[in-house]
ChimeraX commands (.cxc) that place a marker at each C-alpha (Angstrom):
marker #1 position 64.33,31.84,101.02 radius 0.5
marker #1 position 61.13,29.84,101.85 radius 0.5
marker #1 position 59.31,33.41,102.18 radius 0.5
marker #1 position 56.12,34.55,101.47 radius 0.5
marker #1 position 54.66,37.44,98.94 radius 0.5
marker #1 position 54.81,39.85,101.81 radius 0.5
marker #1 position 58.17,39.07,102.81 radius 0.5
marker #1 position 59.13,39.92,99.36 radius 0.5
marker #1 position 56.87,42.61,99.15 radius 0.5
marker #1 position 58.87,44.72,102.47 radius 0.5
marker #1 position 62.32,43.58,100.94 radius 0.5
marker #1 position 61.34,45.24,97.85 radius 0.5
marker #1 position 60.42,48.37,99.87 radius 0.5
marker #1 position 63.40,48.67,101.76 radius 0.5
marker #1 position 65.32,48.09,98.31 radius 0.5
marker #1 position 63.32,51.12,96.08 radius 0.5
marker #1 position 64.52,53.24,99.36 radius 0.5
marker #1 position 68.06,52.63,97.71 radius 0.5
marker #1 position 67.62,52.35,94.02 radius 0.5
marker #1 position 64.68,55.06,93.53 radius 0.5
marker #1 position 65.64,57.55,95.48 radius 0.5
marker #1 position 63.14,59.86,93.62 radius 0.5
marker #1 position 60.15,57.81,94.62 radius 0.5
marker #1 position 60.66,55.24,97.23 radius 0.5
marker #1 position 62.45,56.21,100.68 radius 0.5
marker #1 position 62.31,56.25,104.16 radius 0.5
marker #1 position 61.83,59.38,104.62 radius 0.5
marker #1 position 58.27,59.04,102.87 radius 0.5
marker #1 position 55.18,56.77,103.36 radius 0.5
marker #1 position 52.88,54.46,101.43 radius 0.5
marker #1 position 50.01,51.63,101.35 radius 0.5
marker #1 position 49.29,48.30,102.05 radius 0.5
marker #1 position 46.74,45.84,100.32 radius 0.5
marker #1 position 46.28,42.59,101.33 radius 0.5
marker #1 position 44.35,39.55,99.97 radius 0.5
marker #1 position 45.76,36.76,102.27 radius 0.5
marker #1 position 45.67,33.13,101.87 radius 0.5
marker #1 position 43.19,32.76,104.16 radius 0.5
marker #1 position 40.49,35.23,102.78 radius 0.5
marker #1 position 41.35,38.51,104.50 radius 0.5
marker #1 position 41.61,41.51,103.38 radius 0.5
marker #1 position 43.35,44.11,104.73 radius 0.5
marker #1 position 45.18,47.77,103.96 radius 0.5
marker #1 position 47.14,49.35,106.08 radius 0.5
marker #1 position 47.94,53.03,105.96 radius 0.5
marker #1 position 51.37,54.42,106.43 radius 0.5
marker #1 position 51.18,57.57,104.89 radius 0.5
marker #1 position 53.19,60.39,106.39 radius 0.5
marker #1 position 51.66,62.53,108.93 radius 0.5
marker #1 position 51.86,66.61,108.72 radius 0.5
marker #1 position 53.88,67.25,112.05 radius 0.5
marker #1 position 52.05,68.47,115.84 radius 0.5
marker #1 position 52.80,71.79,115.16 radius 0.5
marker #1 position 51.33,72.46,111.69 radius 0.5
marker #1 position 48.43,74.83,111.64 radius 0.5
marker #1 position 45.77,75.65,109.01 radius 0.5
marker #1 position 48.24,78.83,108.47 radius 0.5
marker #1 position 51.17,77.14,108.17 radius 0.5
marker #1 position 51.91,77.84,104.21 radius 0.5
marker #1 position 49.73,81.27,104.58 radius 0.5
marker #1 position 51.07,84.65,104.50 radius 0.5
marker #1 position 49.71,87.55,106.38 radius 0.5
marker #1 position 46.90,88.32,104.41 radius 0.5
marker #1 position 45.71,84.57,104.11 radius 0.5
marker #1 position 47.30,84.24,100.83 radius 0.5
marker #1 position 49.61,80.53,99.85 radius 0.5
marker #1 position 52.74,80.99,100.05 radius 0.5
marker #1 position 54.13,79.62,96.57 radius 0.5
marker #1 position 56.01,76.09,97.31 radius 0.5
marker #1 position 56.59,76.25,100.76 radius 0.5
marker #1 position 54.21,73.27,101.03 radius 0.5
marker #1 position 56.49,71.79,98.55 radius 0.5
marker #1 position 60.11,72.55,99.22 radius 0.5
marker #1 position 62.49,72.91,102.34 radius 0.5
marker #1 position 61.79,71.55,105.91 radius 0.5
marker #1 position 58.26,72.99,106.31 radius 0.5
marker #1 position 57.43,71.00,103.32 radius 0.5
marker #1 position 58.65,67.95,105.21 radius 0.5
marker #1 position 56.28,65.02,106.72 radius 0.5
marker #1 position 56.36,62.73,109.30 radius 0.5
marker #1 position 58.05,59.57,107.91 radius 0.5
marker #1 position 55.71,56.44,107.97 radius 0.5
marker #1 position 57.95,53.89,105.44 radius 0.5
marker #1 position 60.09,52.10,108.49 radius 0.5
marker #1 position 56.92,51.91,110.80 radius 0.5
marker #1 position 54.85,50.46,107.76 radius 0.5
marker #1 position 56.97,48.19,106.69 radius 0.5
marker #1 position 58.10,46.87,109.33 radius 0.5
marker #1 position 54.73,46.49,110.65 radius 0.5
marker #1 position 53.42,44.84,107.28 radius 0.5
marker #1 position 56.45,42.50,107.91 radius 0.5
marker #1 position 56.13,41.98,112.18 radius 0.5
marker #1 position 51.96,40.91,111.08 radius 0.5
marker #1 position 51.86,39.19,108.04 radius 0.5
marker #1 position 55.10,37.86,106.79 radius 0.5
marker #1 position 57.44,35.09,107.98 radius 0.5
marker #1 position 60.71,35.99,107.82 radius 0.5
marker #1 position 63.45,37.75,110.23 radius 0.5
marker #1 position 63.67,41.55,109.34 radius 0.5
marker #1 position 67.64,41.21,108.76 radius 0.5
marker #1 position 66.85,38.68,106.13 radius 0.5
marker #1 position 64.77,41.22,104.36 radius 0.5
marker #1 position 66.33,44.13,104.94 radius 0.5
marker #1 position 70.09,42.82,103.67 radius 0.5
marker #1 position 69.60,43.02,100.13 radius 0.5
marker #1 position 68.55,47.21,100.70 radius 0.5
marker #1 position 71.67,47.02,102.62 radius 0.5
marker #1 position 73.80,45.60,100.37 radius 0.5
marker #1 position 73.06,47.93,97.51 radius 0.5
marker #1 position 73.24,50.84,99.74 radius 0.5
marker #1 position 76.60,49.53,100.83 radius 0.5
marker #1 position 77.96,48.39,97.57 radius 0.5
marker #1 position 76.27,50.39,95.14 radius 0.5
marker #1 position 74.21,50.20,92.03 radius 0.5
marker #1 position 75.24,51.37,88.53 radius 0.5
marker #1 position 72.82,54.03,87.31 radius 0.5
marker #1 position 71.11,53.54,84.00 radius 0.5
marker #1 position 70.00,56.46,81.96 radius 0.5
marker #1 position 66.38,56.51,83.58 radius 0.5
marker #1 position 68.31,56.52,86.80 radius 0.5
marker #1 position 70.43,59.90,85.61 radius 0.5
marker #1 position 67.40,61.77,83.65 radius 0.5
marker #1 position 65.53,61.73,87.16 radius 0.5
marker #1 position 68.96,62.97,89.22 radius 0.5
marker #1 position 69.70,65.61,86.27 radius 0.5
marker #1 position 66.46,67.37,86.63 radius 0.5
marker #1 position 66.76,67.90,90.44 radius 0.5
marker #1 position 70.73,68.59,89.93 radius 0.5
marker #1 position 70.23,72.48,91.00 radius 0.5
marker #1 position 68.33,71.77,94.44 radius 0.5
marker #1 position 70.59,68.66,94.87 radius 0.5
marker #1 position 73.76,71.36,94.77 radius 0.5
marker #1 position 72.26,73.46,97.13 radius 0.5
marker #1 position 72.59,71.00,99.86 radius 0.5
marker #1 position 76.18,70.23,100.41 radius 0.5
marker #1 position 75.45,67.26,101.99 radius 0.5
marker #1 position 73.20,65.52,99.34 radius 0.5
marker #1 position 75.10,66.67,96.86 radius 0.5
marker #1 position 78.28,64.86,98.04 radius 0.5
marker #1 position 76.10,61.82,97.35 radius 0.5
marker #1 position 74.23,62.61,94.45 radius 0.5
marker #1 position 76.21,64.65,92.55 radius 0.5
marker #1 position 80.04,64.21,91.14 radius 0.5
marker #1 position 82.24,67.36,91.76 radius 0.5
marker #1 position 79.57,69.46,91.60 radius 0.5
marker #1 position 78.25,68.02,87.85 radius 0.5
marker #1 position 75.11,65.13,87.89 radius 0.5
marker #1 position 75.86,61.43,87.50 radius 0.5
marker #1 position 76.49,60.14,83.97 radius 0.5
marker #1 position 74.86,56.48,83.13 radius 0.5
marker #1 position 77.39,53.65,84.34 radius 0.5
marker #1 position 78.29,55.51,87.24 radius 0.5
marker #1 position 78.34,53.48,90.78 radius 0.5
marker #1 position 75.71,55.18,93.14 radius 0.5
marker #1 position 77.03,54.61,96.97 radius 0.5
marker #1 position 75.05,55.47,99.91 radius 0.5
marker #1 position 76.97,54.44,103.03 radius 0.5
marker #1 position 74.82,56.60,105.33 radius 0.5
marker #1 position 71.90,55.01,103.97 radius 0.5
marker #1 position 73.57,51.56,104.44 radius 0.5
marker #1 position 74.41,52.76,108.10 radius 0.5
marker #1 position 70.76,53.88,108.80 radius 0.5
marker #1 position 69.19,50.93,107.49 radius 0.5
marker #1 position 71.58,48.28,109.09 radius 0.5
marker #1 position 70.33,49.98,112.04 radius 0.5
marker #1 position 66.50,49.56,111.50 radius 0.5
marker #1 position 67.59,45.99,110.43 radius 0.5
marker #1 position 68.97,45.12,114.01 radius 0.5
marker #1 position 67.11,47.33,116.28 radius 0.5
marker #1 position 63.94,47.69,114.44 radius 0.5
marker #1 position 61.58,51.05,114.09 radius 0.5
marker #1 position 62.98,52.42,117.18 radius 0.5
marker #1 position 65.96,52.74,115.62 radius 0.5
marker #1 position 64.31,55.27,113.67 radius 0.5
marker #1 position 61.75,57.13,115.72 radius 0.5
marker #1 position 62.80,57.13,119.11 radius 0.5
marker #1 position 66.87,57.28,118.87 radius 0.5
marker #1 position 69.56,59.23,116.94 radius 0.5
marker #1 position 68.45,58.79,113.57 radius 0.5
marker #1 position 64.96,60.92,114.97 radius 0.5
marker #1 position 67.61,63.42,116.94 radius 0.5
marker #1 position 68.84,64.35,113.89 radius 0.5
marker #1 position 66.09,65.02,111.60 radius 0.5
marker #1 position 64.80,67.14,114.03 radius 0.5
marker #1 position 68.05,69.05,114.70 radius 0.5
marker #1 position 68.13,69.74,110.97 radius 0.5
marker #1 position 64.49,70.69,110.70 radius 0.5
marker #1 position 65.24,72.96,113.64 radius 0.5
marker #1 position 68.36,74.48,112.73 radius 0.5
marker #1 position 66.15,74.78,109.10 radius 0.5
marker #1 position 62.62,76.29,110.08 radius 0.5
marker #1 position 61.03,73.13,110.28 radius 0.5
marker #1 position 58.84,72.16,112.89 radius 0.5
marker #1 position 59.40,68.62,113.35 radius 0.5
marker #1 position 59.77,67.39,116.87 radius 0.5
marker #1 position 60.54,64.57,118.42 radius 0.5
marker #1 position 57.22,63.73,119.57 radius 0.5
marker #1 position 56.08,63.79,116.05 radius 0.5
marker #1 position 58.03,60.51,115.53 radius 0.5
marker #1 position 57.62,58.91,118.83 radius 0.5
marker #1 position 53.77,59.15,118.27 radius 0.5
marker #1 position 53.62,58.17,114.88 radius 0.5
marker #1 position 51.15,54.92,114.34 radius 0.5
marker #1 position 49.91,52.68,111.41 radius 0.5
marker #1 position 46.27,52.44,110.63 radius 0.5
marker #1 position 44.79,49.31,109.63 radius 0.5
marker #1 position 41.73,49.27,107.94 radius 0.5
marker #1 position 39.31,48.02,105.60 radius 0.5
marker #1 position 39.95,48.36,102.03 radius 0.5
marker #1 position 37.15,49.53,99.16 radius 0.5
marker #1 position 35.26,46.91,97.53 radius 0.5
marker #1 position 33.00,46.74,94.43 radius 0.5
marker #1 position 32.34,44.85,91.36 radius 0.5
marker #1 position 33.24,44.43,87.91 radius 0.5
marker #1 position 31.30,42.26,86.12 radius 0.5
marker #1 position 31.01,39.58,88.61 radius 0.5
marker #1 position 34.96,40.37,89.45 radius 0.5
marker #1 position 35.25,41.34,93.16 radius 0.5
marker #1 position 37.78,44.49,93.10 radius 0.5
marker #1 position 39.69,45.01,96.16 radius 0.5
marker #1 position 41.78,48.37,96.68 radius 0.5
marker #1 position 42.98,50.97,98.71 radius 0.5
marker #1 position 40.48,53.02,100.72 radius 0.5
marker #1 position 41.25,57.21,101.24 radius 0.5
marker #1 position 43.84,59.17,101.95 radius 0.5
marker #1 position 44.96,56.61,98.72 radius 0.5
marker #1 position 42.46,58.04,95.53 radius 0.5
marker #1 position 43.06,55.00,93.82 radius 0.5
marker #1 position 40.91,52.94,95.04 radius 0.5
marker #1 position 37.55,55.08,94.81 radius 0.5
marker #1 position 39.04,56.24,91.56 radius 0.5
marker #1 position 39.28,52.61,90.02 radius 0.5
marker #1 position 35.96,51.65,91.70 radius 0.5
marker #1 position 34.01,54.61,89.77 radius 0.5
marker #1 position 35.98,54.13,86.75 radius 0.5
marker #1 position 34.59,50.12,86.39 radius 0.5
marker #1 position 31.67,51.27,87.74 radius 0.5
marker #1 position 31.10,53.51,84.73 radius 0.5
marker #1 position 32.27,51.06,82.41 radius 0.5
marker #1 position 30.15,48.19,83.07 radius 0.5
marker #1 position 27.73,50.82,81.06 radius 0.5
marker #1 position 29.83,49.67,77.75 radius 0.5
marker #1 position 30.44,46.77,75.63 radius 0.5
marker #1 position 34.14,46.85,76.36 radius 0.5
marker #1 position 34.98,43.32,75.22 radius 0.5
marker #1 position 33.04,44.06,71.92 radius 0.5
marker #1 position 34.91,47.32,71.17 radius 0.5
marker #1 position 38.51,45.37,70.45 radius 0.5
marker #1 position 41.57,45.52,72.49 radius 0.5
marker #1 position 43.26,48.75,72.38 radius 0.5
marker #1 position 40.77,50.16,69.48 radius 0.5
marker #1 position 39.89,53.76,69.16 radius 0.5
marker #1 position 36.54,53.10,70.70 radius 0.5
marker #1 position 37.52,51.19,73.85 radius 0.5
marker #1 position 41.05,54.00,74.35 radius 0.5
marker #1 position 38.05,56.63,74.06 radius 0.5
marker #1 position 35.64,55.23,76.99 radius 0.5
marker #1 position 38.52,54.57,79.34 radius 0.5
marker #1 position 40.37,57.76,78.72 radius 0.5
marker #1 position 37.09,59.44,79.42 radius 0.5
marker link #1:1,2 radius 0.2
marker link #1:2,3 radius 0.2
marker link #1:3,4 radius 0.2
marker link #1:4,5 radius 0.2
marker link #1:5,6 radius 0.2
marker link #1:6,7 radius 0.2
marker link #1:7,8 radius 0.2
marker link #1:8,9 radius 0.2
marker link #1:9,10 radius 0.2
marker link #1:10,11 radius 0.2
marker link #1:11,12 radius 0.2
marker link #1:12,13 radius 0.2
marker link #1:13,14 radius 0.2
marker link #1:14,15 radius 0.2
marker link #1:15,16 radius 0.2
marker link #1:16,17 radius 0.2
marker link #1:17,18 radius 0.2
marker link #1:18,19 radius 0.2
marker link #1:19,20 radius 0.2
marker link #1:20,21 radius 0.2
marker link #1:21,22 radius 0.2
marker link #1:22,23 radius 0.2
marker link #1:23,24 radius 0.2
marker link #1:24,25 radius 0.2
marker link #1:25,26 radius 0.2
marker link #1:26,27 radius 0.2
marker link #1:27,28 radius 0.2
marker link #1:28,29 radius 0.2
marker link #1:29,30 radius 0.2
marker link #1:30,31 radius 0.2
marker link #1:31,32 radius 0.2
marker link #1:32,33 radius 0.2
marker link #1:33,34 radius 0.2
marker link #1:34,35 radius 0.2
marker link #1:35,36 radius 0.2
marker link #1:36,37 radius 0.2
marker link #1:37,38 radius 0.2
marker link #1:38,39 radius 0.2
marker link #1:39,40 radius 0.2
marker link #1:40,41 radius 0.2
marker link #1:41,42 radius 0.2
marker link #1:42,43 radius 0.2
marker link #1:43,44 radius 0.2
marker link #1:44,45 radius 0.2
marker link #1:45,46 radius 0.2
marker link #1:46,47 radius 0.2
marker link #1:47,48 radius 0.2
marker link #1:48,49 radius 0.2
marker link #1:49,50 radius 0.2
marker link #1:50,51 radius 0.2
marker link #1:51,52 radius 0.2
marker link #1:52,53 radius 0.2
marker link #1:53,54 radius 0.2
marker link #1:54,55 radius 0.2
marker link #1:55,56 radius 0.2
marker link #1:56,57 radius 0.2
marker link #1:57,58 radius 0.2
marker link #1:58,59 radius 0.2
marker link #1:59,60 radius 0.2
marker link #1:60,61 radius 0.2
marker link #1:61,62 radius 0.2
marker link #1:62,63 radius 0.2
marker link #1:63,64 radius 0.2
marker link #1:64,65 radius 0.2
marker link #1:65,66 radius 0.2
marker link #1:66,67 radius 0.2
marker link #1:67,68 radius 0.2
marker link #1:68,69 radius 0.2
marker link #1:69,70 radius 0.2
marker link #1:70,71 radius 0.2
marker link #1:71,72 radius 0.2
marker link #1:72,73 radius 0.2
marker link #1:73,74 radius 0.2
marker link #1:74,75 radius 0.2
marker link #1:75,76 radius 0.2
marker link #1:76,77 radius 0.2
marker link #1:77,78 radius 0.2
marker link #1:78,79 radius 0.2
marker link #1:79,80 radius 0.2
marker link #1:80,81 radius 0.2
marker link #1:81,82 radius 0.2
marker link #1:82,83 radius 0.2
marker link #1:83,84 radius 0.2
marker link #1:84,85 radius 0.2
marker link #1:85,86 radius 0.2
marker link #1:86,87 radius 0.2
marker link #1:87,88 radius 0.2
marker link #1:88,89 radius 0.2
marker link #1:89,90 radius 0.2
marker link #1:90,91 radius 0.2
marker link #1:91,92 radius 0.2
marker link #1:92,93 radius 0.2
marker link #1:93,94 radius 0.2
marker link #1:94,95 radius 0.2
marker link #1:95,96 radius 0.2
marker link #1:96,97 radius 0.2
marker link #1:97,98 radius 0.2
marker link #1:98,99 radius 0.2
marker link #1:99,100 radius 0.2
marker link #1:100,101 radius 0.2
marker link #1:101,102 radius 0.2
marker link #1:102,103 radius 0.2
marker link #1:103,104 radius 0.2
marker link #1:104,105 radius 0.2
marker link #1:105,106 radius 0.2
marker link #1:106,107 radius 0.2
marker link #1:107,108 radius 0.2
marker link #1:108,109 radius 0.2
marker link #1:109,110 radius 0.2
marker link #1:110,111 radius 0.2
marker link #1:111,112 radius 0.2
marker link #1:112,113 radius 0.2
marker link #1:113,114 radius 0.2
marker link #1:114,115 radius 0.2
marker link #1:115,116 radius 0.2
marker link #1:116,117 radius 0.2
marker link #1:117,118 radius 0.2
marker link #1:118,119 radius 0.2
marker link #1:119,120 radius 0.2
marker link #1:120,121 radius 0.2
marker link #1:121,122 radius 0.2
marker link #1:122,123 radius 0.2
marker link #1:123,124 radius 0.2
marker link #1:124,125 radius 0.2
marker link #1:125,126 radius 0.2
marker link #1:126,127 radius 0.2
marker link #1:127,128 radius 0.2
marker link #1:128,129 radius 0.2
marker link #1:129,130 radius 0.2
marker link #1:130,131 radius 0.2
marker link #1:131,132 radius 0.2
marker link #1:132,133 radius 0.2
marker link #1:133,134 radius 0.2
marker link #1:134,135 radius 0.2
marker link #1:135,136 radius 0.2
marker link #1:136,137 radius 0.2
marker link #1:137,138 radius 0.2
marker link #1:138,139 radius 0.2
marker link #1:139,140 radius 0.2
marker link #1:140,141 radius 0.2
marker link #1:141,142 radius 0.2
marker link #1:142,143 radius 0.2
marker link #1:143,144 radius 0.2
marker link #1:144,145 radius 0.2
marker link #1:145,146 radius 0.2
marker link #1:146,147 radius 0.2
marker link #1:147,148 radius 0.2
marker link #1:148,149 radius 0.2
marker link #1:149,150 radius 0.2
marker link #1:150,151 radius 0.2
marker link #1:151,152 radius 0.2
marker link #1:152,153 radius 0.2
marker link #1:153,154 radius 0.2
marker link #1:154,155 radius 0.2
marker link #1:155,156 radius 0.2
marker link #1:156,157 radius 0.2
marker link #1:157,158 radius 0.2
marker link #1:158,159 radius 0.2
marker link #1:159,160 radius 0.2
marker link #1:160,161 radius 0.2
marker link #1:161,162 radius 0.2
marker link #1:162,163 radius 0.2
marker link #1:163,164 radius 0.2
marker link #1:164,165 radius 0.2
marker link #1:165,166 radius 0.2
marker link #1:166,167 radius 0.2
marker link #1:167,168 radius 0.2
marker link #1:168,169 radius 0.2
marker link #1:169,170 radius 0.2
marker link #1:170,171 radius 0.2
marker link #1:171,172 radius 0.2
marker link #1:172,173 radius 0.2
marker link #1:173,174 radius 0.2
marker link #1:174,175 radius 0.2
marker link #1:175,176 radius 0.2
marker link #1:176,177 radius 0.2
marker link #1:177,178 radius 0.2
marker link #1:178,179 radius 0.2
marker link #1:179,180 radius 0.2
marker link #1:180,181 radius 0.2
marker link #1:181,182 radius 0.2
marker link #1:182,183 radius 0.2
marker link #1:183,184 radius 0.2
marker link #1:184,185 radius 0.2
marker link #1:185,186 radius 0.2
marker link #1:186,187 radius 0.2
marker link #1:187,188 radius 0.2
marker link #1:188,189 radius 0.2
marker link #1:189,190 radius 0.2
marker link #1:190,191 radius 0.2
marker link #1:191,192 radius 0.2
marker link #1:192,193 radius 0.2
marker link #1:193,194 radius 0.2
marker link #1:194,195 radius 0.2
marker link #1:195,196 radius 0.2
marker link #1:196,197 radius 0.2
marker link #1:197,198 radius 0.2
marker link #1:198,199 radius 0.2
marker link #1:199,200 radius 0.2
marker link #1:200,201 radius 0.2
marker link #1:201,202 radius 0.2
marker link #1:202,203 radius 0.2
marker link #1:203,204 radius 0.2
marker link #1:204,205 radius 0.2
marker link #1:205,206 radius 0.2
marker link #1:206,207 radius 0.2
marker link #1:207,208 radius 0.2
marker link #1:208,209 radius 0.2
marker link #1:209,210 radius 0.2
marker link #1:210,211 radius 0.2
marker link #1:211,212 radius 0.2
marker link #1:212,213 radius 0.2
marker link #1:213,214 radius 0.2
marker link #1:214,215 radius 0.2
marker link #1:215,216 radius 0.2
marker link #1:216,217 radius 0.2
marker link #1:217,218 radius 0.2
marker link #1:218,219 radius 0.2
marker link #1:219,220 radius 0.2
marker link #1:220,221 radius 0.2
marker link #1:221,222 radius 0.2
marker link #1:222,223 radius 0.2
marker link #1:223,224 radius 0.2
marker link #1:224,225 radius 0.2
marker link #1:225,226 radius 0.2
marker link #1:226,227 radius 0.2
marker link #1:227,228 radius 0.2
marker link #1:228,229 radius 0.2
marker link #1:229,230 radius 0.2
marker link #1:230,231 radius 0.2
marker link #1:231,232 radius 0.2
marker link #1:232,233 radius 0.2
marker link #1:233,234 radius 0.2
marker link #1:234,235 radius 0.2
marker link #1:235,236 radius 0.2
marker link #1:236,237 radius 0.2
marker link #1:237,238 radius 0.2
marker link #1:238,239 radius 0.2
marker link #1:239,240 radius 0.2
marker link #1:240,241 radius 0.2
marker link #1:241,242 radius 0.2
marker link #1:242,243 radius 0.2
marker link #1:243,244 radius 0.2
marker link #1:244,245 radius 0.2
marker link #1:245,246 radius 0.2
marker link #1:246,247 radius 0.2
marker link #1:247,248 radius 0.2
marker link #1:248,249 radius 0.2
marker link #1:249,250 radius 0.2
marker link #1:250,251 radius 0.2
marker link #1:251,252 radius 0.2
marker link #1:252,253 radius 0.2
marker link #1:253,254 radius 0.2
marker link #1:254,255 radius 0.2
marker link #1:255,256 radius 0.2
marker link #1:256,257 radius 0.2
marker link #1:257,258 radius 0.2
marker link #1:258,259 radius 0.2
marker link #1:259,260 radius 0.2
view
């Protein structure tokens, strides 16, 4: 549609929020890096944000001792949502075309549906027993009561409904009107300390991203809270040391160094 890699880049977003539910959503966060046309580089962070009221005890017992996956499960294991803010903010600074032009593909699968192949239904099966024990996820995710089977038509209408929303009233939508009111409500009514104030305050970083070298390649990545980008920096770093190219592709030698 005449767009640009970014454009693409937040429609594609908006789109894993519908068809990898287990690892894109907006309910979640993420990163940004940039190498624009005109030299820039930028990386903006989005990441989720632990809510006002979390404390250094939050997940600790009386005695100062973790209490075992409450960090990771139920409503005090929930963050403050940065996906809608960061994309739409990757999309608002650097792209080119109209958010409802992006966002209508997300909608349409959302709306429609998606058959589920069998990589779709392996990752639903094993979270089948805490999908059940939320009656309304599972009337989405699971099939009276059972998990989906492969060829089965995945339809998310509230999804649709939320993101046809962000679509035409942008992040607002999201953090400062009803789709915020009830998040909190059901963090509340859950033991979850999300407030509203949590999303009304919520921002996007921009920053500048880690550079180094690799053998007179400039590397651009992602700075911290993201470990990728020190990680990969220390990793090339390291292997400068070695005759990679003199190893082989993919022989015992070369798998060695890198796995190491």
């Amino acid at each position: 549609k005449g767009g640009t890699a970014v454009d693409a880049a937040v429609a594609m977003g908006y789109a894993l929020a519908v068809v990898n539910p287990c690892c894109g959503n907006v309910g979640g966060g993420g990163f940004a890096t940039l190498h624009l046309a005109d030299g820039r580089n930028v990386f903006l962070n989005f990441r989720e944000k632990a809510p006002l009221a979390a404390t250094e005890a939050t997940y600790l017992d009386d005695k100062g001792e973790v209490i075992k996956d409450l960090s990771l499960r139920g409503y005090l294991a929930v963050a403050v949502p940065g996906t809608v803010l960061g994309l739409d903010t990757l999309l608002r600074d650097y792209g080119t075309l109209p958010r409802d032009v992006v966002m209508a593909p997300a909608i349409r699968l959302a709306e429609e549906g998606f058959i589920l192949d069998q990589g779709d239904v392996d990752i639903l099966s094993r979270a089948a027993d805490s999908l059940a024990a939320e009656p309304n996820v599972a009337s989405i995710f699971l099939k009276d009561g059972k998990p989906l089977s492969a060829g089965d038509r995945l339809v998310q209408s509230n999804l649709a409904a939320t993101l046809r929303s962000i679509a035409e009233q942008g992040p607002d939508a999201f953090y400062r009107g009803s789709i915020a009111d009830r998040i909190v409500a059901a963090s509340s009514t859950n033991g979850g300390i999300l407030s509203k104030k949590d999303f009304e305050s919520y921002s996007v970083s921009e920053e500048k991203p880690v550079r180094c070298s690799y053998r007179s390649y400039e590397i651009i990545s992602a700075p911290p809270p993201s470990s990728g980008g020190t990680a990969i920096c220390q990793i090339l770093n390291v292997l400068e040391g070695y005759s990679i190219a003199e190893f082989g592709w993919h022989s015992a030698q070369s798998l060695h160094v890198m796995a190491e």
